[in-house]
C-alpha positions in Angstrom: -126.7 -115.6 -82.7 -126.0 -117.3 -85.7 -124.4 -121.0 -85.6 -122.4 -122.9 -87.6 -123.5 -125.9 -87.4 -126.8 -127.3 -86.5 -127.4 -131.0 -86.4 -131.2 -132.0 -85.8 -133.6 -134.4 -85.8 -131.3 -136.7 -83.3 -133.2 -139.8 -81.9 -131.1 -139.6 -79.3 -128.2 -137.5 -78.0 -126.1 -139.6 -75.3 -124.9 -136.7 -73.0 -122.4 -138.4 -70.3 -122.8 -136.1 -66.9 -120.4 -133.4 -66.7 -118.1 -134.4 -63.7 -114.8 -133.3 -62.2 -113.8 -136.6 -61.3 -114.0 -139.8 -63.3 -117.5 -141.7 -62.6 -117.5 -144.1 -60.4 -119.7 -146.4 -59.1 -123.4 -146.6 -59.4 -123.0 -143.4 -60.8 -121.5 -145.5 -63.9 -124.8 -146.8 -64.7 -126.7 -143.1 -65.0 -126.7 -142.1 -68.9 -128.3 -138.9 -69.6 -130.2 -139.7 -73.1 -131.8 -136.8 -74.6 -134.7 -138.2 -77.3 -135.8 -136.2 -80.2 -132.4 -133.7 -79.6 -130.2 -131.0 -81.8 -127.1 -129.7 -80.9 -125.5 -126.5 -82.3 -121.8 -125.5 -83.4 -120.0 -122.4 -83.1 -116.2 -121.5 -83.6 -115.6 -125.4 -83.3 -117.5 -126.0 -79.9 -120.7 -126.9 -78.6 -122.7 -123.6 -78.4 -126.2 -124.7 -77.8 -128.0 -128.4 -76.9 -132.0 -128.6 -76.8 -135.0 -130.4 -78.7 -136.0 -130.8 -82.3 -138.6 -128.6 -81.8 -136.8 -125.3 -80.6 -134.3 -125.9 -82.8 -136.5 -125.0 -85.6 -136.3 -121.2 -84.4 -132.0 -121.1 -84.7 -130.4 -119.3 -87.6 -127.3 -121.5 -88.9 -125.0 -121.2 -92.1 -125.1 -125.3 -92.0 -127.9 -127.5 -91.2 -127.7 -131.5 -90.8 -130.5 -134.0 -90.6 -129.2 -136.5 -89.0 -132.6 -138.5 -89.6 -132.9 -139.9 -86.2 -129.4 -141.0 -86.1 -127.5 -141.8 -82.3 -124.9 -139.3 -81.8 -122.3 -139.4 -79.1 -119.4 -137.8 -77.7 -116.0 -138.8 -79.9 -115.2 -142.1 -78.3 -111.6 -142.0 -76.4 -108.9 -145.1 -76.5 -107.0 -144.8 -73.0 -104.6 -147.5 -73.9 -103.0 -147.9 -77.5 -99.8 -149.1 -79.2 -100.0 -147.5 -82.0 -96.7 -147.0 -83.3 -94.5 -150.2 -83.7 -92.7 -152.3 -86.9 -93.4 -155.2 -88.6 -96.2 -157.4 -87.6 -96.6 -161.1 -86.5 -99.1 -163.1 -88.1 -97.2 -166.2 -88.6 -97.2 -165.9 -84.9 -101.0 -166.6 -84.5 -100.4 -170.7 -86.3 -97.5 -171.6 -83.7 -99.9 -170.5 -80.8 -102.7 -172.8 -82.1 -100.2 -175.5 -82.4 -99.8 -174.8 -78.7 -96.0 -173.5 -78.8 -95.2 -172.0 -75.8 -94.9 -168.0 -75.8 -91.6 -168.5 -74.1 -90.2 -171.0 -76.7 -91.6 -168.4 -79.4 -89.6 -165.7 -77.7 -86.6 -167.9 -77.7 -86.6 -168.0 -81.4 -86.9 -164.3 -82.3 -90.7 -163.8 -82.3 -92.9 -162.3 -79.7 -92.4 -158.6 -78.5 -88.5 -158.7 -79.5 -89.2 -159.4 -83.2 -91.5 -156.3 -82.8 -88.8 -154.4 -81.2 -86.3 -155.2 -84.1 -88.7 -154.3 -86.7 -89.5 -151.0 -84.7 -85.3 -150.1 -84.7 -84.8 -151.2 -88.1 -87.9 -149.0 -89.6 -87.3 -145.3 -90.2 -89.4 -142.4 -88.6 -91.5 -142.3 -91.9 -91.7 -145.6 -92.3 -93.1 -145.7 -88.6 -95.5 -142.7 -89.4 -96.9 -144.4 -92.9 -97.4 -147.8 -91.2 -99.1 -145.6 -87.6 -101.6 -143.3 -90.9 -102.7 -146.5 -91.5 -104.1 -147.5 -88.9 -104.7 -144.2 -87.2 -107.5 -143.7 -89.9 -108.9 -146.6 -89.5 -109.2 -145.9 -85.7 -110.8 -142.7 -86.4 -113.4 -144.7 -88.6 -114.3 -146.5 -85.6 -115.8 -143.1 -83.6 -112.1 -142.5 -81.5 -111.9 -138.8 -81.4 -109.4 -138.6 -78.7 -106.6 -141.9 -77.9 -103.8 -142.8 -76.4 -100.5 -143.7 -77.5 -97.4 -145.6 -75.9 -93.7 -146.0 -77.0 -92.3 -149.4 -75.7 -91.1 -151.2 -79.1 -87.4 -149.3 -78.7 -86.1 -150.3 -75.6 -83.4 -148.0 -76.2 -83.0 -144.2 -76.2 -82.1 -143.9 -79.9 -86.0 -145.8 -80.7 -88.1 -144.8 -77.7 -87.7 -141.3 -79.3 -88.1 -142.1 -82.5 -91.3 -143.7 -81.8 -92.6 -140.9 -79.6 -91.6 -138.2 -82.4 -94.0 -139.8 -84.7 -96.6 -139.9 -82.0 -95.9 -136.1 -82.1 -95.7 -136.0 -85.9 -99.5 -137.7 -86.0 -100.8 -135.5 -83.4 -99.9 -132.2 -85.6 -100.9 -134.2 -88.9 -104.3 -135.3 -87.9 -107.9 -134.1 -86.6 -107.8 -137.5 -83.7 -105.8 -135.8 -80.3 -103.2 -137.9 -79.2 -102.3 -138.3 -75.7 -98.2 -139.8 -75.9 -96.9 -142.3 -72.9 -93.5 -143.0 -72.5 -93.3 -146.6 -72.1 -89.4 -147.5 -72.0 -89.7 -150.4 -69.4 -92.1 -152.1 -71.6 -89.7 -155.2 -71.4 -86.4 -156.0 -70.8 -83.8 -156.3 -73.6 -81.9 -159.3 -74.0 -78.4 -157.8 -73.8 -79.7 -156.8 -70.1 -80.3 -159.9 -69.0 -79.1 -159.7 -65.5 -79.0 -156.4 -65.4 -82.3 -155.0 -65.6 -81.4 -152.2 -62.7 -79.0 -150.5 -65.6 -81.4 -150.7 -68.4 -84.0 -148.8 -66.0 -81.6 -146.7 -64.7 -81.2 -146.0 -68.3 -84.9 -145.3 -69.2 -85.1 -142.7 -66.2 -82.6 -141.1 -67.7 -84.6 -140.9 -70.9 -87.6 -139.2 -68.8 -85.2 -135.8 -69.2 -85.1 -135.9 -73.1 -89.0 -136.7 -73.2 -89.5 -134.3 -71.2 -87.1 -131.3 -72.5 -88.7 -132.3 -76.5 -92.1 -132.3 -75.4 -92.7 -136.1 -75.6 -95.0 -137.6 -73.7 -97.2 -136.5 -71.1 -97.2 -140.1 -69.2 -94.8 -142.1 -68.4 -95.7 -146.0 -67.8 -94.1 -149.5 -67.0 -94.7 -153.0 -67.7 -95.2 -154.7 -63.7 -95.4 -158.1 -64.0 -93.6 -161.6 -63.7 -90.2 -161.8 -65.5 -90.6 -158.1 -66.3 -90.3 -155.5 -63.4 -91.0 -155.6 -60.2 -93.0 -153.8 -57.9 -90.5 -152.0 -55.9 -88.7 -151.7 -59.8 -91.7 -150.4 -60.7 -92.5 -147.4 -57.8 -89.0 -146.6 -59.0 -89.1 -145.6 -61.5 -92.8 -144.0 -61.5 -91.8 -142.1 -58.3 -88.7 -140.6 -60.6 -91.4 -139.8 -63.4 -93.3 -137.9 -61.0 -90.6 -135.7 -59.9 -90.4 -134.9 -63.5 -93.8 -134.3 -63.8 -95.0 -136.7 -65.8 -98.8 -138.2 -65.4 -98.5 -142.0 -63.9 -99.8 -144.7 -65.6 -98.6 -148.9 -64.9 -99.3 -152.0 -66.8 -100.4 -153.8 -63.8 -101.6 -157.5 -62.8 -102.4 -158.3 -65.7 -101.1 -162.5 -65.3 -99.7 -162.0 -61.5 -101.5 -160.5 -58.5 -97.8 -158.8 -57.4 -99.2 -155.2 -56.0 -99.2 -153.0 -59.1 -102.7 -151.6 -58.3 -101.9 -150.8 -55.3 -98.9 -149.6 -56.4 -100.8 -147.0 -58.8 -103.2 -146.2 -56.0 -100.1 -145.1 -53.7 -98.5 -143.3 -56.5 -101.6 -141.1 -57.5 -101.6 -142.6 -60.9 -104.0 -141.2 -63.4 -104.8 -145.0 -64.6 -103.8 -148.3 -63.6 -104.3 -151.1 -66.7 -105.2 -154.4 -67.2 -106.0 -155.6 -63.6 -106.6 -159.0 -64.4 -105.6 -160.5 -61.9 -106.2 -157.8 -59.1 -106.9 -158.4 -55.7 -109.9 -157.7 -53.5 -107.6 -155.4 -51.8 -106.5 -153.8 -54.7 -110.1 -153.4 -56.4 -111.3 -151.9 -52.4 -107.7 -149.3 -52.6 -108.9 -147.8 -55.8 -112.5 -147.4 -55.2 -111.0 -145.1 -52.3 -109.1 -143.3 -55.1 -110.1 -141.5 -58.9 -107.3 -144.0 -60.3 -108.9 -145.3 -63.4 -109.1 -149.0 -64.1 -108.2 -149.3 -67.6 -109.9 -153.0 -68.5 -108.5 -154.7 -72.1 -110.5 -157.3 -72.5 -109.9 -157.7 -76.4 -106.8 -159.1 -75.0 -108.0 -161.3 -72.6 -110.4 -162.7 -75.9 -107.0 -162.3 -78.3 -104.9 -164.9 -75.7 -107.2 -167.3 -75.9 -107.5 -166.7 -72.1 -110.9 -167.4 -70.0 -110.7 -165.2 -67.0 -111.2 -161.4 -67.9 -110.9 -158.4 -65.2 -113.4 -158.8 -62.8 -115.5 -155.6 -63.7 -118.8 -156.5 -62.1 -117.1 -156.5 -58.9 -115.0 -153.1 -59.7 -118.0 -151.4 -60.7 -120.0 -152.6 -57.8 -117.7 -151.5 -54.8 -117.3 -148.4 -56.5 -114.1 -148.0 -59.2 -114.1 -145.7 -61.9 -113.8 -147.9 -64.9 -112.7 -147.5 -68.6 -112.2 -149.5 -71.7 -109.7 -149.6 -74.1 -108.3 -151.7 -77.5 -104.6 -151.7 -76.0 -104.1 -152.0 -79.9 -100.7 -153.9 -80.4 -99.3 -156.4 -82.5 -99.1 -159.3 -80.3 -101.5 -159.6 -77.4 -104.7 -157.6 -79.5 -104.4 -157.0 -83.0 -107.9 -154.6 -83.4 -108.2 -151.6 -83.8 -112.2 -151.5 -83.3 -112.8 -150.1 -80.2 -116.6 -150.7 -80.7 -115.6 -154.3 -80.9 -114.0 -153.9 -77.1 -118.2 -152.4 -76.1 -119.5 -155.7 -77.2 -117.0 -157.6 -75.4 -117.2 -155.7 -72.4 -121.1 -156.3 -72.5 -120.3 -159.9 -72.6 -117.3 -161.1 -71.3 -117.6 -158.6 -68.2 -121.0 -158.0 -67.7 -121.4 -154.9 -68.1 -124.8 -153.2 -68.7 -124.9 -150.6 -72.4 -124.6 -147.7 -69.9 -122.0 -148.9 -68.0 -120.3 -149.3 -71.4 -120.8 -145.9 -72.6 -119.3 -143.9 -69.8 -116.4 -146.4 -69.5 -115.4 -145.0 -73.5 -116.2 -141.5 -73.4 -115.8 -139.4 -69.9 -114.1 -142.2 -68.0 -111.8 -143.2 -70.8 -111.2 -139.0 -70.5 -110.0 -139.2 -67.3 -108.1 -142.1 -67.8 -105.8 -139.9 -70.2 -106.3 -136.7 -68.3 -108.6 -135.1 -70.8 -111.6 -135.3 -68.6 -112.4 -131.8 -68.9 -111.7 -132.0 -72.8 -112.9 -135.0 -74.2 -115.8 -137.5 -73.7 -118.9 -135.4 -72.8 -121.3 -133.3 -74.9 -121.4 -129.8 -72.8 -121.4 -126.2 -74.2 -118.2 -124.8 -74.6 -116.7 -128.2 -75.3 -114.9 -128.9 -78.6 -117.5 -130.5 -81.3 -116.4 -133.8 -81.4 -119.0 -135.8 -81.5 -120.2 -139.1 -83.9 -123.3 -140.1 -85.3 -123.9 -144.0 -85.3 -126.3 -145.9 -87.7 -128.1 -147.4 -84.6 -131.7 -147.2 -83.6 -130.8 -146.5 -79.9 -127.7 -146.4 -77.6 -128.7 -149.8 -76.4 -128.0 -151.3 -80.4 -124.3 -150.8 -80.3 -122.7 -153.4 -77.9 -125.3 -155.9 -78.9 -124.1 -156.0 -82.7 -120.7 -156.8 -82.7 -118.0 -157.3 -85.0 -119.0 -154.2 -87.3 -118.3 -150.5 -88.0 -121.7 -148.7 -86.4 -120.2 -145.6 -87.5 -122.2 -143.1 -89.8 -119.7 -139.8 -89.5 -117.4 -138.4 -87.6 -116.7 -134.7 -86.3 -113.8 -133.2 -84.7 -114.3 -129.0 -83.7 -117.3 -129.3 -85.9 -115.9 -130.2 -89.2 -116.4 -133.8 -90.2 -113.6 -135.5 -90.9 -115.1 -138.8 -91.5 -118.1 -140.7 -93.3 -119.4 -143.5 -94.3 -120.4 -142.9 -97.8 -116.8 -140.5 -98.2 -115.6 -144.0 -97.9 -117.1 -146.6 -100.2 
């Protein structure tokens, strides 16, 4: 057979095991590492993995030394906001000054200046402003992500937001996983009458559905937003219309949305802050993913981050995301989000791995498409300027990345970039 594509030399190939079901566990800390590897390419997907050595007897049309360079599945972003208006630095100085978020709210900032700069911006506005940073998540290693509506809160904006998620997906080599996220908040003129503006939003679930939308549908459960039995709601009515569950849960208030998600069958459950023993026991029982953010948690200001240790340890499948937005984490750098994970929630380089690649998968329903290395799989894989696996989360705050493939074409380098 001749291939592609053959990438040797490899110092070492970072093979996440091939599972059905999200990791979960102790069997979060188990990293296959192959030293000294090569992979092949044929068609667009992994056709062959071995050693240096007998890769020396393939024929290829294209051969890379990747001069023992790290490569990796694409990294996956479960939990994004990538499409939204405006943005709110000015924000940042009345925080510092200690303004309360509320009294900022009051005063036309937080999420609702978002939200009027989402209505007022046209769809190509909204798809420029989403190329922009798209491309500069790609340059990060994100092969596969997530992306949520939830800067409309209303029909007319919801959709328009979601159309451009659609519009990027067909434009663009990253694959896009859209979330319908009408109850992201609650819009001032429904005040009181936040039972109508949700019965509204299920309504909406019809239209996503019918245009080809979203594949999730997800809702903000917390204090002053929705409630829990709000919440099952209207993630009970997405599920009749066969939409993939995902919640915004406990992320300030312990009020039962993991639990909630657990019930439900949701694919993910995000945040989980403040999540009970109880809760963090329900889904270790379950393959509900905990999506952790803790670039928010750093972003606040705040000093208490999701208690992964303790998830990992009784058994949850965990998985890390940016939960890139313009108000509560402004980064983009998902290989930031590694290092903080190593450090704010102790969790060990392996841990870290799997939690953005096959469990980050599963967190988005992809597992069986995105975040392994396995023949048969589409080539999207990255190769890191790193010495070893173990380099990444330990030196923060940079771009690690060397190039970037998607179905065996590169779509991204370093030095196609200076």
């Amino acid at each position: 057979m001749q291939y592609d594509l053959l990438i040797h030399n490899i110092g070492q190939l970072i093979l996440p095991k091939e599972t059905t079901r999200p990791l979960k566990g102790e069997e979060m800390k188990q990293l296959n590492v192959k030293e000294n590897a090569a992979l092949a390419v044929k068609d667009g997907k992994i056709a062959w993995i071995g050693t240096n050595v007998e890769a020396n007897h393939l024929q290829t049309k294209e051969s890379f030394d990747a001069q023992q360079k790290v490569v990796s599945p694409g990294l996956v972003d479960p939990h994004t906001h990538l499409v939204f208006g405006g943005s709110r630095e000015k924000e940042l100085a009345l925080k510092q000054a200690g303004v309360p978020y509320l009294e900022i709210l009051a005063n036309g900032g937080g999420i609702l200046s978002t939200v009027e700069a989402t209505r007022k911006a046209t769809e190509e506005e909204l798809y420029e402003k989403a190329s922009f940073h798209l491309k500069r998540i790609l340059s990060y290693g994100v092969t596969t992500l997530e992306a949520k509506s939830g800067y409309g809160l209303d029909p007319e904006t919801e959709l328009k937001q979601l159309k451009v998620v659609k519009k990027l997906n067909e434009n663009y080599p990253i694959s896009i996983i859209s979330t319908f996220l009408g109850p992201h908040a609650i819009p001032p003129t429904y005040k009181g009458k936040e039972t109508d503006f949700l019965e509204e939003m299920v309504q909406l679930l019809d239209t996503v559905s019918e245009e080809k939308l979203g594949e999730f549908a997800d809702i903000f459960c917390e204090t002053g937003v929705f409630t829990t039995e709000q919440s099952e709601y209207f993630l009970q009515k997405a599920k009749e219309k066969g939409f993939g569950l995902k919640i915004h849960a406990d992320e300030i208030d312990s009020l039962g949305g993991t639990e909630l998600a657990v019930k439900l069958g949701a694919t993910s459950a995000d945040h989980l802050v403040a999540a009970s023993d109880e809760a963090i026991t329900m889904l270790s029982n379950s393959n509900t993913v905990a999506v952790l953010l803790p670039g928010t948690t750093f972003y606040l200001g705040k000093d208490s981050y999701a208690r992964a240790r303790k998830m990992i340890d009784e058994g949850v499948a965990v998985a890390l995301a940016t939960d890139f937005n313009p108000g509560s984490c402004v980064t983009e750098n998902l290989q930031f989000i590694m290092s903080l994970a190593a450090l704010k929630l102790r969790m060990t380089p392996e841990e870290v791995w799997n939690a953005v690649t096959v469990n980050a998968a599963f967190a988005i329903g992809k597992g069986e498409e995105a975040g392994t290395l396995t023949i048969g799989q589409h080539a999207n894989f990255v190769l890191w300027d790193i010495p070893n696996y173990m380099y990444l989360p330990y030196h923060f705050g940079v771009n690690h990345t060397n190039s970037v493939y998607v179905n065996g074409k590169k779509v991204w380098g370093r030095n196609d970039h200076v």
